[in-house]
C-alpha positions in Angstrom: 151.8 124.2 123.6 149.0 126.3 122.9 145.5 124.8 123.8 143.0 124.1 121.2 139.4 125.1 122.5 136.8 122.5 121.4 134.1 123.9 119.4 130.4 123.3 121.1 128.4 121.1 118.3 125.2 123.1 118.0 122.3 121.0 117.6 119.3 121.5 115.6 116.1 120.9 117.4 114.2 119.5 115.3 110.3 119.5 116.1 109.0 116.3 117.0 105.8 115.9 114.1 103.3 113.4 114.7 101.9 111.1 111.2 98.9 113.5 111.5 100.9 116.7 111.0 102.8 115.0 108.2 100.1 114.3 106.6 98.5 117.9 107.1 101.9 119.5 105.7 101.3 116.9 102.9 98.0 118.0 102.0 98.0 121.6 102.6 101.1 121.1 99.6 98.5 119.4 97.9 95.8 122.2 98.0 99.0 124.6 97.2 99.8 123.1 94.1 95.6 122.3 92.9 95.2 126.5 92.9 98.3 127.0 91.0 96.7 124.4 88.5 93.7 126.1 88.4 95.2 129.0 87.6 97.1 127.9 84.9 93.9 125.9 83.2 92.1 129.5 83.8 95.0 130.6 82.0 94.7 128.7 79.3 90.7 128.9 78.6 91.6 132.6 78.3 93.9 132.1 75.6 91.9 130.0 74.1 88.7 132.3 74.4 90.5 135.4 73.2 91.6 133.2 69.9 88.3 131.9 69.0 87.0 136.0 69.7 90.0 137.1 67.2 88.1 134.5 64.7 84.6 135.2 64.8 85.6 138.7 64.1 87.6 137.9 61.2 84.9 135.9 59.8 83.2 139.0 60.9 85.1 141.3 58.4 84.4 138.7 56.0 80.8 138.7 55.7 79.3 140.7 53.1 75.4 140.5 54.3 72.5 140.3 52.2 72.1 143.6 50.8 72.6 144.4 47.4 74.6 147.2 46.8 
């Protein structure tokens, strides 16, 4: 009979966090995720800046002055 050696369960240790460092890792998320949505707003006003640019100067192009030719 051949002897089946038992395999040793290997524990995670799992730190110990207090409420107060939960709520730190909760809040440093928090601040994570409010500069990635600053960024994208950032984002956004550019695109939206760039496309009101693009129209003044069509309007630009547009504009015939006052001068008689």
């Amino acid at each position: 009979m051949v002897k089946k050696k038992a395999k040793a369960k290997k524990k995670k240790s799992r730190k110990h966090q207090t409420p107060l460092d939960k709520i730190r890792k909760q809040i440093d998320k928090l601040e994570a995720l409010h500069e990635k949505e600053n960024a994208i707003v950032e984002n956004i006003t550019d695109i939206i800046d760039d496309a009101q640019f693009d129209e003044q100067d069509y309007d630009f192009d547009k504009w015939e002055g006052t001068d008689p030719d």
